[in-house]
C-alpha beads as a LAMMPS data file, in Angstrom:
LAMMPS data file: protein, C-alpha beads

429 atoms
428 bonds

1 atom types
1 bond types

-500.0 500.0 xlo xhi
-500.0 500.0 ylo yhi
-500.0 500.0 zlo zhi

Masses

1 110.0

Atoms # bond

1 1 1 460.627 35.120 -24.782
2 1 1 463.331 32.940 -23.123
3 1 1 461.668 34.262 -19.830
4 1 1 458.670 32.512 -20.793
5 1 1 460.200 29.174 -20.710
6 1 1 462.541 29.822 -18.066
7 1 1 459.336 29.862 -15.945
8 1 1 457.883 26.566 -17.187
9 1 1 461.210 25.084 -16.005
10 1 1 461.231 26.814 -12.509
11 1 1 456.768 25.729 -12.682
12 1 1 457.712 21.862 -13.688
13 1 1 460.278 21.706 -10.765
14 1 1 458.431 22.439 -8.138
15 1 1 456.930 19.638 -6.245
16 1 1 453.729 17.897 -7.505
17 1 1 452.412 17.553 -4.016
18 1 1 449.070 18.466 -2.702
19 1 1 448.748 21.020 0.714
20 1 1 446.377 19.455 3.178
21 1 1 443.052 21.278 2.126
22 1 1 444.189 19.229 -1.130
23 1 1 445.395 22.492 -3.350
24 1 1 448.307 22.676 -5.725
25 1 1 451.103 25.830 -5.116
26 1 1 452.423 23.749 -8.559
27 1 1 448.705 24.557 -10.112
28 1 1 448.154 28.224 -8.452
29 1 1 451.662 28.910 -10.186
30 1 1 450.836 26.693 -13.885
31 1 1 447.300 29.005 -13.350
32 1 1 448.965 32.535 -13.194
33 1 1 451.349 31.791 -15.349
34 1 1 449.154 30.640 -18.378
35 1 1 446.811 33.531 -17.100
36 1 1 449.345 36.112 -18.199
37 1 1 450.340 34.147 -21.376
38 1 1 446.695 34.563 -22.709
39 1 1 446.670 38.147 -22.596
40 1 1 450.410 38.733 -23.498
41 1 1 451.345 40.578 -26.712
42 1 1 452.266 38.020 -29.212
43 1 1 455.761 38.934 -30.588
44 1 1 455.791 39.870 -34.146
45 1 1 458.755 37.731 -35.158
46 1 1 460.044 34.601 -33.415
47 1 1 462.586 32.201 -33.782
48 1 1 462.413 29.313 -31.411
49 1 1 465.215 27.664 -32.782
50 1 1 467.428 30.482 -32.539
51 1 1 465.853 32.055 -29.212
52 1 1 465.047 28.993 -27.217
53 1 1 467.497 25.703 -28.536
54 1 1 470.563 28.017 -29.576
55 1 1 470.578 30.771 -27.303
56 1 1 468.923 29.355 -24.253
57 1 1 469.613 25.724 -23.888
58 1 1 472.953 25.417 -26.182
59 1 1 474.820 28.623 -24.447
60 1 1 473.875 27.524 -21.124
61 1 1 474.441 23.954 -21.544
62 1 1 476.238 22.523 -24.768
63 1 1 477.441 19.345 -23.882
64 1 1 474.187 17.880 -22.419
65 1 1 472.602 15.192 -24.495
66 1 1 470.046 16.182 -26.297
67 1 1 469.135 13.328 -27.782
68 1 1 469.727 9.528 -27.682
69 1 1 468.787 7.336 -30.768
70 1 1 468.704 3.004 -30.443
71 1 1 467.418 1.093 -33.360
72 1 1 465.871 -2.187 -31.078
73 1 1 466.547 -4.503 -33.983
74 1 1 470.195 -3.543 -35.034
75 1 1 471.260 -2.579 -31.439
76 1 1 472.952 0.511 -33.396
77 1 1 472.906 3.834 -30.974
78 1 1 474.101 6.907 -31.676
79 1 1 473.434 10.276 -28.980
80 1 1 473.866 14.060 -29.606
81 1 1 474.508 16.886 -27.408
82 1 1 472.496 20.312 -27.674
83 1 1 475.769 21.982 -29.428
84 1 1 475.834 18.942 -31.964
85 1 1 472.221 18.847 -32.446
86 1 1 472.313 22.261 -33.516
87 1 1 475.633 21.741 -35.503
88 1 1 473.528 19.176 -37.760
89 1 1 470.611 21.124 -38.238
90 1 1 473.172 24.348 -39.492
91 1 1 474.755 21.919 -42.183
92 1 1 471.726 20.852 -43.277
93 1 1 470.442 24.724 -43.428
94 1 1 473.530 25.703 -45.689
95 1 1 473.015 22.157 -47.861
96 1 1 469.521 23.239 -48.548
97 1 1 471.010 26.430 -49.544
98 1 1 473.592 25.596 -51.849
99 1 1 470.258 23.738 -53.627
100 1 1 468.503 26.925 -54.001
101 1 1 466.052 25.918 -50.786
102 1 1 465.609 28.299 -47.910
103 1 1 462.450 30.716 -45.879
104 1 1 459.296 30.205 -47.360
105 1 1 460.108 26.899 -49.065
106 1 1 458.385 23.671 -47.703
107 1 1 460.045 20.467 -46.649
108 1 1 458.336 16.733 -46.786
109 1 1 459.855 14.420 -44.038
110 1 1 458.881 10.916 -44.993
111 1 1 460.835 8.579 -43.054
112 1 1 460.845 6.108 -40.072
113 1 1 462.080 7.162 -36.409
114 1 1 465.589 8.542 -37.384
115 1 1 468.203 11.175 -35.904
116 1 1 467.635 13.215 -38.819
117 1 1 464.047 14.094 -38.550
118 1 1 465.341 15.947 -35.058
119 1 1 468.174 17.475 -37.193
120 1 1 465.578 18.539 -40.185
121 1 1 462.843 19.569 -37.628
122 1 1 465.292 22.025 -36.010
123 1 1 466.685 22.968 -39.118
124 1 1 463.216 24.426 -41.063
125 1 1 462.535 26.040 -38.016
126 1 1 465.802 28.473 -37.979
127 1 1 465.735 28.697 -41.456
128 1 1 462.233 29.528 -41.670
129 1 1 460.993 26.585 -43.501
130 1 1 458.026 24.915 -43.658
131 1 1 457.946 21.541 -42.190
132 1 1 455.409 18.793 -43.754
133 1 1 455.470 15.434 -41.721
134 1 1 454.814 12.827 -43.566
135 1 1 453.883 9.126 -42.638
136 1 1 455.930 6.163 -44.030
137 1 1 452.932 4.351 -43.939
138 1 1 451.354 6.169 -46.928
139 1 1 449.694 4.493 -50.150
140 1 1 451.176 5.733 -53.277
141 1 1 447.804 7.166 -54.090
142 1 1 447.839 9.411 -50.572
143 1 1 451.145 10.760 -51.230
144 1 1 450.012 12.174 -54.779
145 1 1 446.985 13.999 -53.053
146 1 1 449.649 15.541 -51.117
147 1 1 451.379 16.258 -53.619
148 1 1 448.545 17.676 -55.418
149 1 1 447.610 20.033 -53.223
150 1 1 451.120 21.159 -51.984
151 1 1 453.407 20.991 -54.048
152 1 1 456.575 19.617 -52.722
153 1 1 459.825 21.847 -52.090
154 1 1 462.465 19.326 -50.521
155 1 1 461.519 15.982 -49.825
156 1 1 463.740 14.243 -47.114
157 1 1 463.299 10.128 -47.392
158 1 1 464.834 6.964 -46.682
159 1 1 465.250 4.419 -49.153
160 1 1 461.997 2.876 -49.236
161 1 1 460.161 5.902 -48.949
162 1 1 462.007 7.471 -51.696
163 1 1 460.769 5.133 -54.446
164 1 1 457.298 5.803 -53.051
165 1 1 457.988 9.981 -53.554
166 1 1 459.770 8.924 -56.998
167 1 1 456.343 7.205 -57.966
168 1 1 453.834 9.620 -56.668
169 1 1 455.897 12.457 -58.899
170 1 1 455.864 10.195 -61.940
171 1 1 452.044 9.717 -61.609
172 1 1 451.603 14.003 -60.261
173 1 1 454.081 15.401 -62.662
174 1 1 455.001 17.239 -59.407
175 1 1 458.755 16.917 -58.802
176 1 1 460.222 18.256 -55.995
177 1 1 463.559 20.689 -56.106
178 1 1 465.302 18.874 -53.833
179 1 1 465.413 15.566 -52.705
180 1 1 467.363 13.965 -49.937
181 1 1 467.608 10.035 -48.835
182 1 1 469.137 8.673 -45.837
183 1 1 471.119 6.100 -47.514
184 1 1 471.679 6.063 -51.352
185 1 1 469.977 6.483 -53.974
186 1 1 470.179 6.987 -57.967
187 1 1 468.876 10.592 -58.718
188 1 1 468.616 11.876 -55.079
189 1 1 471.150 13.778 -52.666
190 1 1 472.564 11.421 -50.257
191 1 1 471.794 13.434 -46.812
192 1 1 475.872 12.584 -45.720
193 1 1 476.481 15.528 -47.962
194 1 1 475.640 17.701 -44.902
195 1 1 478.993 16.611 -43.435
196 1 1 480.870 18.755 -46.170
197 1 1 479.051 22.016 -44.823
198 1 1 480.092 24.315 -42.507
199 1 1 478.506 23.654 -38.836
200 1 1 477.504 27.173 -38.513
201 1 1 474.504 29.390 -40.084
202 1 1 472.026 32.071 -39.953
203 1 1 468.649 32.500 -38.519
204 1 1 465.234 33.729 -40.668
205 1 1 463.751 36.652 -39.254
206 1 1 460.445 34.785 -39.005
207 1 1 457.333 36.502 -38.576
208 1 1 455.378 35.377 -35.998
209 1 1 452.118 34.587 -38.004
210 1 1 454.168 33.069 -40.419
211 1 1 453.161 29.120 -41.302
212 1 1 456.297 26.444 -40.846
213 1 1 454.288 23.206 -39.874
214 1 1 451.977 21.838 -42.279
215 1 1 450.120 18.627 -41.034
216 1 1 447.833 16.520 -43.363
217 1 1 445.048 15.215 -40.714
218 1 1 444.279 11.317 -41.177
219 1 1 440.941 12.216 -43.557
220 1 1 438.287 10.421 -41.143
221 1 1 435.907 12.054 -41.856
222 1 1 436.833 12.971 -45.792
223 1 1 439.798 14.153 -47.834
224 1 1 442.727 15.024 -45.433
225 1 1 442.844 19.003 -44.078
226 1 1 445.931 20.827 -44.355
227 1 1 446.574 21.821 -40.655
228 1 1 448.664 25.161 -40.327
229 1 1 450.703 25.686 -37.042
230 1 1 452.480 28.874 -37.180
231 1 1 456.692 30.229 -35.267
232 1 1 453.907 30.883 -32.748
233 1 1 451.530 28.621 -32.159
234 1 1 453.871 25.286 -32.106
235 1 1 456.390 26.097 -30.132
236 1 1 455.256 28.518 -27.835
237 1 1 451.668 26.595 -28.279
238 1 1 453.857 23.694 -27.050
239 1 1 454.351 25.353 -23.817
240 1 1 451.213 23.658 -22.430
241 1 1 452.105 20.387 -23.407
242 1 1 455.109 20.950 -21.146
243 1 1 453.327 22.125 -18.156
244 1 1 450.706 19.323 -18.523
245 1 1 453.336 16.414 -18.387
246 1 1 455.371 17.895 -16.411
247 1 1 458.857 17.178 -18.109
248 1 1 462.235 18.635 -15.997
249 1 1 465.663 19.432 -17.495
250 1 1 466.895 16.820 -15.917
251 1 1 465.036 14.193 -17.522
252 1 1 465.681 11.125 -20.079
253 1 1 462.153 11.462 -22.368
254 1 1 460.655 8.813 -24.248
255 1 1 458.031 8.869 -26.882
256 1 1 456.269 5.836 -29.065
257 1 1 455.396 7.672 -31.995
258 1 1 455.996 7.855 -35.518
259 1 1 457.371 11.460 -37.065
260 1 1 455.365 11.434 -39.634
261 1 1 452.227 12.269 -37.356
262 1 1 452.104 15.757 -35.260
263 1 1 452.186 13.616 -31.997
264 1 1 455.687 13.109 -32.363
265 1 1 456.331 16.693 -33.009
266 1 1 454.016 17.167 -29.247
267 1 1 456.534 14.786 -27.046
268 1 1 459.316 13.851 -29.069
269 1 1 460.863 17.555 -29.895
270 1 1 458.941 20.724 -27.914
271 1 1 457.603 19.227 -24.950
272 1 1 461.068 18.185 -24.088
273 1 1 463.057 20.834 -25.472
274 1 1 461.069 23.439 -24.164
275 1 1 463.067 22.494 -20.656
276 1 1 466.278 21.361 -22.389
277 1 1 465.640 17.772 -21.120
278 1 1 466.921 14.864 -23.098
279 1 1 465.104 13.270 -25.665
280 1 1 465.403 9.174 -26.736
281 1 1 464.031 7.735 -30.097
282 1 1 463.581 3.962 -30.443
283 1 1 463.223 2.204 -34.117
284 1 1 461.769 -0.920 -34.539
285 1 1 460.402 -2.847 -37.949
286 1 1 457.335 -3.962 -35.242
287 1 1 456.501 -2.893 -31.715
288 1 1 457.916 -5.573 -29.598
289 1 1 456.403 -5.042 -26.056
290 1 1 459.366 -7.019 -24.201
291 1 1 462.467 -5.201 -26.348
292 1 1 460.689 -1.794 -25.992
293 1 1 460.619 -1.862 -22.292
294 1 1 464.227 -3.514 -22.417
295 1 1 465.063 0.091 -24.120
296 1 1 463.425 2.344 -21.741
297 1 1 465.431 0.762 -19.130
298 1 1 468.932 0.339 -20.727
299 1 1 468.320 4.216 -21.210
300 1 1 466.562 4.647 -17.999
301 1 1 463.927 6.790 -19.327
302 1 1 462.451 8.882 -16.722
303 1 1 459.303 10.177 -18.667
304 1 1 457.894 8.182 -20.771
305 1 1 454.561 8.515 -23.346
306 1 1 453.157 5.908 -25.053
307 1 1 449.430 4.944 -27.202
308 1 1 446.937 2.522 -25.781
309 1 1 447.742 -0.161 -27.485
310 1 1 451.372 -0.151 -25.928
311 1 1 450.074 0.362 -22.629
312 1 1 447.826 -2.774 -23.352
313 1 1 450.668 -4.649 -24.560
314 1 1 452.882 -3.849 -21.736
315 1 1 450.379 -4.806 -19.026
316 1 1 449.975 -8.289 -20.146
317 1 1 453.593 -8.778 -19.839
318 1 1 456.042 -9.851 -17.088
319 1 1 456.666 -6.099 -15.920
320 1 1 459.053 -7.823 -12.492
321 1 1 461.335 -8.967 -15.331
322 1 1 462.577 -5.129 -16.229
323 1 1 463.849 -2.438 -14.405
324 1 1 461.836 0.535 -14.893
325 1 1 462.977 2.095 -11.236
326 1 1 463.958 5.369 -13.369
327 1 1 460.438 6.133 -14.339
328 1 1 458.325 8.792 -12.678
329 1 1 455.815 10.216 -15.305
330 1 1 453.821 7.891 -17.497
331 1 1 451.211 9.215 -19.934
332 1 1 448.663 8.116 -22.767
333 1 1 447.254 10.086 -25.364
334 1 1 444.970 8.595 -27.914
335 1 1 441.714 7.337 -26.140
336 1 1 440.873 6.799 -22.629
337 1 1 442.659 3.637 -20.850
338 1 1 440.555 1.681 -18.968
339 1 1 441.008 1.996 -15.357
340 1 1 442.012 -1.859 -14.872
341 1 1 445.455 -1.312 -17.350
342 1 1 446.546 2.177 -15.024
343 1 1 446.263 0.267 -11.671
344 1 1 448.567 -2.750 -13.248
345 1 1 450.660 -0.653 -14.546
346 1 1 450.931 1.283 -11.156
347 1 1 451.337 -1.898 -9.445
348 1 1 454.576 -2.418 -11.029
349 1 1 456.004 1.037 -11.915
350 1 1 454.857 3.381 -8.927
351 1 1 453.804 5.861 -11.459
352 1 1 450.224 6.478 -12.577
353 1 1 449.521 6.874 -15.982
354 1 1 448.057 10.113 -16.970
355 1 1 445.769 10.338 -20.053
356 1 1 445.726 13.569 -22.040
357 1 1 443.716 15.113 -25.145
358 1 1 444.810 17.101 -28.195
359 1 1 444.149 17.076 -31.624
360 1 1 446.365 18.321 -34.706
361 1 1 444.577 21.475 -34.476
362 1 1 446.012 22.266 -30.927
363 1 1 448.312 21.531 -28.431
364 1 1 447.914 19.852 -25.240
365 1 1 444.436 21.021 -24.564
366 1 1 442.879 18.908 -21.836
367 1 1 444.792 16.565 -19.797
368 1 1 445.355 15.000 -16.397
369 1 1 448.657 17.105 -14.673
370 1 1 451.201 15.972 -12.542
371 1 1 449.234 17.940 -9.723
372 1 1 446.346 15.689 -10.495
373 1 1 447.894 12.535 -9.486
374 1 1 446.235 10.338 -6.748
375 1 1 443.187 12.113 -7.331
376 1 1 442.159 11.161 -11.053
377 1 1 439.130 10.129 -12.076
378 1 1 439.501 6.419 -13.500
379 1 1 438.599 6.903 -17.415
380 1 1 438.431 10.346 -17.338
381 1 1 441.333 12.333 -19.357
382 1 1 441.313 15.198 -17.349
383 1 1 440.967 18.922 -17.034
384 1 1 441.333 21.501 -19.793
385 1 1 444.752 23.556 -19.764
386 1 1 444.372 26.920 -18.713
387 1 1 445.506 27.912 -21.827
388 1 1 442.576 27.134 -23.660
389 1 1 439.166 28.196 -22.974
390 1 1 437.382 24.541 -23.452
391 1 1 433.711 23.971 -23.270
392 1 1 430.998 21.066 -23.751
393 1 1 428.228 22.138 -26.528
394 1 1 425.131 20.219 -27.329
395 1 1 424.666 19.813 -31.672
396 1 1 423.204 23.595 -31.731
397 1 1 425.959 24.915 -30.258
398 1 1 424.495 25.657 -26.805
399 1 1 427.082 25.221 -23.870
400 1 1 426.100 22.227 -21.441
401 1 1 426.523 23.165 -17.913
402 1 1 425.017 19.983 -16.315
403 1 1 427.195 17.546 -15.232
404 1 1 426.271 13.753 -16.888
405 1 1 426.140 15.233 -20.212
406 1 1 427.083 14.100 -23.670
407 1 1 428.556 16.839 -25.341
408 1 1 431.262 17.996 -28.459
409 1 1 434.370 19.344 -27.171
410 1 1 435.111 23.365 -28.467
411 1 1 437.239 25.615 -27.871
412 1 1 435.774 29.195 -26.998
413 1 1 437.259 32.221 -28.454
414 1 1 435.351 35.030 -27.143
415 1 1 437.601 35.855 -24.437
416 1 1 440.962 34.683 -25.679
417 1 1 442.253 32.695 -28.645
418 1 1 444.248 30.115 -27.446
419 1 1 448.262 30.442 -28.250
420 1 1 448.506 27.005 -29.283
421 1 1 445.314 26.851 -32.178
422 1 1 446.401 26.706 -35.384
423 1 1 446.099 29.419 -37.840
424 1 1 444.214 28.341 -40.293
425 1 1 443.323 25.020 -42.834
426 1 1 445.571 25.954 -46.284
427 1 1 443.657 25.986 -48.599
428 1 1 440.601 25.884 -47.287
429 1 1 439.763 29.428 -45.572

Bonds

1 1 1 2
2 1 2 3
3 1 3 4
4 1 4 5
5 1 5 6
6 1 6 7
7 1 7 8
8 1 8 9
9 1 9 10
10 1 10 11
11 1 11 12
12 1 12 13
13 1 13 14
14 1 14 15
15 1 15 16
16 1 16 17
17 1 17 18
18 1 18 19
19 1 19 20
20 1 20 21
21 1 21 22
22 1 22 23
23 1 23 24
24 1 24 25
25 1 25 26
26 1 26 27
27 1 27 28
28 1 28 29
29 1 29 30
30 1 30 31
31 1 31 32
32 1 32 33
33 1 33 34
34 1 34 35
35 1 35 36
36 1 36 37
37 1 37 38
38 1 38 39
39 1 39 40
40 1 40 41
41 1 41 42
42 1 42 43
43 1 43 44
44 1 44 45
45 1 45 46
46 1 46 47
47 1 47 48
48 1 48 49
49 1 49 50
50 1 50 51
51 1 51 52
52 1 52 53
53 1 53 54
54 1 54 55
55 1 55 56
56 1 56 57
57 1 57 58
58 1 58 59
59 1 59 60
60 1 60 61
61 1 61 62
62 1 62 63
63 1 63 64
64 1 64 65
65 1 65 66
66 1 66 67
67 1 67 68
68 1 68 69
69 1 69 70
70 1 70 71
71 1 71 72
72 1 72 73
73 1 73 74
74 1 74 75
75 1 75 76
76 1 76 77
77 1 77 78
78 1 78 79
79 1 79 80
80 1 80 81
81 1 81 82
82 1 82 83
83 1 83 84
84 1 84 85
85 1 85 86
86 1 86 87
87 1 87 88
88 1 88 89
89 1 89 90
90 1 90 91
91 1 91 92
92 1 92 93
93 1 93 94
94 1 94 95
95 1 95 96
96 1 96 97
97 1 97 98
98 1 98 99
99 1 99 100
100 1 100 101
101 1 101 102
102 1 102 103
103 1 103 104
104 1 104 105
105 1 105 106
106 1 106 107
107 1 107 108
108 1 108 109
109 1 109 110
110 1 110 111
111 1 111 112
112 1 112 113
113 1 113 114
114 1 114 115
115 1 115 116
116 1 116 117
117 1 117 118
118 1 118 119
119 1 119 120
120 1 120 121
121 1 121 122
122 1 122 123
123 1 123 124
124 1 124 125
125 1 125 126
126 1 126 127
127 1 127 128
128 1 128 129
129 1 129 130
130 1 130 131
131 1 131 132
132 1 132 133
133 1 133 134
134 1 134 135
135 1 135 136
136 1 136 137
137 1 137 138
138 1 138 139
139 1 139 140
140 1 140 141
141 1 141 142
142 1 142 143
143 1 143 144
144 1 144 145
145 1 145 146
146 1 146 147
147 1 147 148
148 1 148 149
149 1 149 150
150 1 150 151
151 1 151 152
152 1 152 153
153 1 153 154
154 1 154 155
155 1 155 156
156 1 156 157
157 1 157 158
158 1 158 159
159 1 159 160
160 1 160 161
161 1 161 162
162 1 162 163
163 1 163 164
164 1 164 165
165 1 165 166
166 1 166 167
167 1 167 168
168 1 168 169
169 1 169 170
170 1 170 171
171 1 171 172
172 1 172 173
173 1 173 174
174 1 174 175
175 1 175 176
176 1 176 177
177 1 177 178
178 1 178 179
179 1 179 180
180 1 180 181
181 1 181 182
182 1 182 183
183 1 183 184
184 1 184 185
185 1 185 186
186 1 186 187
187 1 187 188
188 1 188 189
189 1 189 190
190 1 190 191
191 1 191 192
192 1 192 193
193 1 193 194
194 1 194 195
195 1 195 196
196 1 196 197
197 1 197 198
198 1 198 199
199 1 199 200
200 1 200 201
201 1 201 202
202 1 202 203
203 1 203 204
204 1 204 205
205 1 205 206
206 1 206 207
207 1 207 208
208 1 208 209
209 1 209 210
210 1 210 211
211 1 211 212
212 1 212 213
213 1 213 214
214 1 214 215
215 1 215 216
216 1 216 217
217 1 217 218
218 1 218 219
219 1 219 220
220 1 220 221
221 1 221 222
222 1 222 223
223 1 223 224
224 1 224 225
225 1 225 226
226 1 226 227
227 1 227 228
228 1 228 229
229 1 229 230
230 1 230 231
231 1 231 232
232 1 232 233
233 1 233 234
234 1 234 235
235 1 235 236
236 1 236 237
237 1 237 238
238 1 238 239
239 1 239 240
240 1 240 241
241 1 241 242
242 1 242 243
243 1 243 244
244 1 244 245
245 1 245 246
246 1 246 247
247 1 247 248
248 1 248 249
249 1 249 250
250 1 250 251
251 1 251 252
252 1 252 253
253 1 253 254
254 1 254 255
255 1 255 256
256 1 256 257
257 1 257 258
258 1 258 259
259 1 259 260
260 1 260 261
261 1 261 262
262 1 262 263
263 1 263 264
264 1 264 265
265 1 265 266
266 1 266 267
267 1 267 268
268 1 268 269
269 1 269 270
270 1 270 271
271 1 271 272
272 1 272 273
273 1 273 274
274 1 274 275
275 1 275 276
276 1 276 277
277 1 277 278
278 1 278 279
279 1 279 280
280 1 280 281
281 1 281 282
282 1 282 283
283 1 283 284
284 1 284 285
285 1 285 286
286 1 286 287
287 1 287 288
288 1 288 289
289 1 289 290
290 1 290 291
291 1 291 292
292 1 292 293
293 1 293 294
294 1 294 295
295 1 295 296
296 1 296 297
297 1 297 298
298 1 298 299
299 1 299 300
300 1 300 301
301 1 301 302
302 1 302 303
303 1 303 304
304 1 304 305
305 1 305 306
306 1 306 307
307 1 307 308
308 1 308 309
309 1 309 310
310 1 310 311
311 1 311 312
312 1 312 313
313 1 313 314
314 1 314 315
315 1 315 316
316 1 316 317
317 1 317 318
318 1 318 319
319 1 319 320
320 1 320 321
321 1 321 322
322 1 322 323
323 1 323 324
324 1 324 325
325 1 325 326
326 1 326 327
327 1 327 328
328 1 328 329
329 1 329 330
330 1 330 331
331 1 331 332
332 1 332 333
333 1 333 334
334 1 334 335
335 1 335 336
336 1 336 337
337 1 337 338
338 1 338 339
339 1 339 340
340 1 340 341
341 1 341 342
342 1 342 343
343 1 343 344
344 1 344 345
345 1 345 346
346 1 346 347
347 1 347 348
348 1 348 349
349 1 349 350
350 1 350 351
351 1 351 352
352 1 352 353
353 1 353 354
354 1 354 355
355 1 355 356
356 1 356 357
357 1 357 358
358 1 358 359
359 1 359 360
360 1 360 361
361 1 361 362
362 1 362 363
363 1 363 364
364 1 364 365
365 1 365 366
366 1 366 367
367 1 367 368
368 1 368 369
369 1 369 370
370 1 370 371
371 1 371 372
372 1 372 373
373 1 373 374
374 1 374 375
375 1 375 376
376 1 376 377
377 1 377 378
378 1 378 379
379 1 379 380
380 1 380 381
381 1 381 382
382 1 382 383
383 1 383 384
384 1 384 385
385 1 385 386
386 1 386 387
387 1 387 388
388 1 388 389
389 1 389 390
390 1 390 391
391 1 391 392
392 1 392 393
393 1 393 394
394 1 394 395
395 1 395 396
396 1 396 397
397 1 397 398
398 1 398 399
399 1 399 400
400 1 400 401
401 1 401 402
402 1 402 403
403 1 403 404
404 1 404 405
405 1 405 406
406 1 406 407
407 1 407 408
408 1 408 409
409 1 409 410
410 1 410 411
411 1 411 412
412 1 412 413
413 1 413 414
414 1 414 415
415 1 415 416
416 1 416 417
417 1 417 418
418 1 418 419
419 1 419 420
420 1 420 421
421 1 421 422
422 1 422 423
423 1 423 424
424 1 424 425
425 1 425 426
426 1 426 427
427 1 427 428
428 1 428 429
């Protein structure tokens, strides 16, 4: 597999310009390669975090950062190479251990941006765990429907958060086995306790169909779904979310998302360390457009993804008063910007932002690539990745082939299933 993403590195290096017919060698390439992908035999067990982030990306380079953690209010910073991310994420494995927690358990993360949600994210995926993001921003009554309907394993949670699981088990009668709080906390583990375990552990043999993500969707349109990604379809599924922002080794990453939400899992973990690039976190108590920006410079963030409403924000303010001479990719996801907040944004920057398309039910699925730049359609959010086989259908299900038409977006599946889908809603067949 490590094949795989040594060609998405050697595909996202290449140069994103156009030939003078106005063809991509960088798209041809992205093309073939997904091309094979699609028809490849899926392997029957994976481990990405042993395969890719231990045995690709921490033997060939173990002192690169992996990841570099401010909190904007506090000023407090703290970084972590590949070899110490990985160190973290073994303690924690052979913590949960000593608790009776391992494969085929599930783990709640319910806390704010944080250095351990990389080290806990990493860590359920070599141990074969099943991670459940879940947002800080929660009622009490949301986290017992959760609760409810999967019943908690290990629940990681910072202080806050932790009387919140506390109450939602009083009210449930669901207790989880083990719980963990960053900080301190009567009748919890304090997660320090991971310091006293050995840096070193063993890998699951994971199957490759095997569930370890479980996302709760936001419930729009009813109850929330219980999205299962599988050792598969995440981090291999990831692969074109890689392609379509075009991250580099050599680049300083930035993400405004929460971890509780699978966006953060997208571009703030596989998108980035599907290349080995380095990955930033920023927490805040409220998005402050001026010390946000201040952080993407002092870090000199080179990629950087961000919602509309930051994009927004950051237009209206003065952009000549920060040095952003570092970035080169900017991207939304979310909704479509409106074509007025890309040029100002360009004006200043020199980078265009990109819009893409997703949903917790996929990866990167449609999406404007760096190959697309200088030639995007204002509004639009782009092409479909060639991993997917993406359609327009009218409400019978009939495929729209005019142009100027309203459609629903699917996904076909007649000709292949694409790697990043999720396997299935638990639960609810």
């Amino acid at each position: 597999m490590q094949e795989l993403y040594k060609e998405v590195i050697e595909i996202n290096l290449m140069p994103d310009n156009l030939d003078k017919d106005g063809n991509s060698a960088k798209e041809d390439k992205a093309g073939l390669f997904f091309e094979k992908l699609n028809v490849m035999e899926r392997p029957s067990n994976f481990n990405w975090a042993k395969e890719i982030f231990e045995d690709l990306h921490v033997k060939k380079t173990p002192e690169k950062t992996a990841l570099v953690w401010n909190d904007i209010d506090t000023q407090d910073h703290r970084s972590y190479s590949y070899l110490e991310l990985l160190q973290k994420a073994n303690q924690l494995i052979n913590l949960l251990e000593k608790k009776g927690a391992g494969s085929k358990n599930n783990f709640y993360m319910m806390n704010p941006i944080l250095p351990e949600t990389w080290f806990a994210s990493l860590a359920c995926i070599k141990a074969g765990i099943t991670a459940v993001p879940t947002a800080t921003t929660l009622t009490s009554r949301e986290l017992e429907y959760r609760f409810e309907t999967y019943h908690p394993d290990v629940v990681m949670a910072d202080e806050d958060s932790a009387d919140l699981v506390d109450r939602a088990s009083l009210e449930t009668g669901v207790y989880p086995s083990v719980k963990l709080v960053l900080g301190k906390k009567e009748g919890w583990t304090s997660f320090e306790r991971i310091e006293e375990e050995s840096m070193e552990a063993g890998a699951a043999d994971t199957l490759a169909d095997e569930i370890l993500f479980c996302f709760f969707t936001s419930g729009t349109t009813g109850l929330p779904k219980r999205v299962g990604h599988t050792a598969v379809s995440y981090p291999m599924g990831h692969l074109s979310t890689t392609v379509m922002m075009g991250i580099r080794p050599d680049d300083i990453h930035n993400n405004l998302s929460a971890p509780g939400w699978s966006k953060w899992s997208w571009s703030s973990f596989f998108a980035p360390f599907n290349v080995g690039a380095t990955v930033t976190g920023f927490q805040f108590s409220e998005l402050d457009g001026e010390q946000y920006l201040d952080a993407l410079s002092r870090n000199r963030v080179t990629t950087f993804c961000g919602p509309p409403t930051a994009w927004r924000m950051f237009v209206n303010m003065n952009l000549d008063s920060f040095d952003l001479s570092n970035l080169r990719i900017s991207i939304s996801a979310g909704e479509p910007l409106n074509p007025e907040v890309i040029s100002q944004w360009e004006k200043y920057t020199g980078t265009e932002i990109r819009d893409f398309y997703g949903q917790t039910e996929s990866t990167a699925m449609i999406g404007n690539s760096p190959w697309m730049t200088g030639k995007m359609r204002a509004g639009s959010f782009g092409m479909p990745s060639p991993m997917y086989d993406v359609a327009l259908a009218d409400n019978e299900g009939n495929e729209i082939a005019e142009p100027d038409q309203v459609g629903h977006i699917v996904v076909k599946l007649d000709n292949w299933r694409g790697l990043g889908l999720f396997s299935k809603y638990i639960g609810n067949p």
